[in-house]
Each structure stands twice: as C-alpha cells, then as structure tokens.
N, C-alpha and C positions, 0 to 999 in steps of 0.2 A: 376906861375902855374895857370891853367883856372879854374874858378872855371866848377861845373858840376852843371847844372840848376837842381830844384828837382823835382821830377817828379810832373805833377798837379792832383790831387783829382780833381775829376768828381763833379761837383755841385751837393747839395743834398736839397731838400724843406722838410722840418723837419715841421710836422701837428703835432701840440706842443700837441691838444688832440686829436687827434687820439691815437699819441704816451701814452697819460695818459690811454687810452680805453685799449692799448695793455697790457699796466702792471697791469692795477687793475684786468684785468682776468690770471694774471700770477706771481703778487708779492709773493703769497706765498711759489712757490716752490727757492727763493731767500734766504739767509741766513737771519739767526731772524727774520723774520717774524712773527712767532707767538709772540716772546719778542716786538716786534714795535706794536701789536697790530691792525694796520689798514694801510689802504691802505695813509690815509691821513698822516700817521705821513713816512712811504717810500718813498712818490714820491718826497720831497726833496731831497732825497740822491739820486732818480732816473735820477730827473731833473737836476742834478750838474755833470752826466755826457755829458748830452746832452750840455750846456752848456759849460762843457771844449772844447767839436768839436763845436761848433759855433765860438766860439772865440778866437779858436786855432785849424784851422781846418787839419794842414799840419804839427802840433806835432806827433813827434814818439809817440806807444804808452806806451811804458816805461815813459815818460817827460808826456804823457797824465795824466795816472793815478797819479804820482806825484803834477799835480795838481790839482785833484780832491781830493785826501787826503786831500790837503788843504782849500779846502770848509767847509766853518763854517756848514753848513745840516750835512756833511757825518763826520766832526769831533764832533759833540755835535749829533752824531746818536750813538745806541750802539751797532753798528759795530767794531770787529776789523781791523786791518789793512788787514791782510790776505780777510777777507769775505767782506769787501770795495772794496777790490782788483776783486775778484770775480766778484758783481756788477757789476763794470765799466766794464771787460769784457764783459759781456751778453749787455752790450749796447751797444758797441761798435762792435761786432759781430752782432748787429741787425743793425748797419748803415755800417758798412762792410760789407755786404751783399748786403743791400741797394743800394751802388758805385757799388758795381762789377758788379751792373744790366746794370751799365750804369745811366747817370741822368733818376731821377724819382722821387715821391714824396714819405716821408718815413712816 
C-alpha cells in the first residue's frame, strides 16, 4: 500500500521576543496566573510550547500537547493538566494562525 505523503506546514520565523512581548501583555488572562505570580515565573511554561513546534513541527496536536506535558517548566508549574492543556492551545492557535497567513514572521 503507498504510503500518502503528509501534508507540509508552511515555514514559520518564530521572534522568540516578540513572542515574550505578546504574553507578558496577555499572560494574565491564562489559567493561574495570579497563583504564578509573574510573568517571569509563566513564560517557561509558555516557551515549552513554542518549543514542542520547533522541534516537532508536523506533530498532530494531540502527540503535541503530550509532549509538552512532559516539559519539566510545565510539569514542576502549578498547572494542572487540563489548564496545561489549555496553554498549549492559545499558542498553538497563535502559530496556527500565523501558517494559515501563509509564511510570515510570528
């Protein structure tokens, strides 16, 4: 049987601070937030999802989030799984967005 190629994700340039710019005016409306207390002690768990699409950029995001759980940030955070969960979506919906423009810088 052939395999069926997968479809290719659109390169994306990920401005690692920009990206820090966009959350620190937005980490709060994120789960705990106020319990994390600062922006500094969030953008760990922010940046480990940016980092699962770097390095795994053509994981479903099912297998995504799976391994972002496993980032020692977002497990030693005091997130639970569910609002972890959450997280990884609103980033991932901010770099899904990002491809659907077409390449671009994000």
């Amino acid at each position: 049987m052939p395999e069926v190629p997968q479809p290719v994700r659109p390169a994306v340039m990920i401005d690692i601070d920009r990206e820090r710019d966009h959350w620190r005016h937005r980490y709060q409306s994120l789960p705990r937030a106020r319990a994390m207390r600062s922006f500094a002690r969030y953008w760990p768990v922010l940046c480990a999802a940016y980092d699962v699409y770097l390095n795994h950029p053509r994981v479903e995001p099912a297998e995504g989030l799976a391994l972002f759980l496993r980032r020692e940030s977002v497990a030693l955070s005091l997130l639970s799984e569910a609002e972890a969960g959450q997280v990884f979506a609103h980033v991932w919906e901010r770099i899904r967005d990002a491809t659907s423009a077409g390449p671009r810088d994000l």
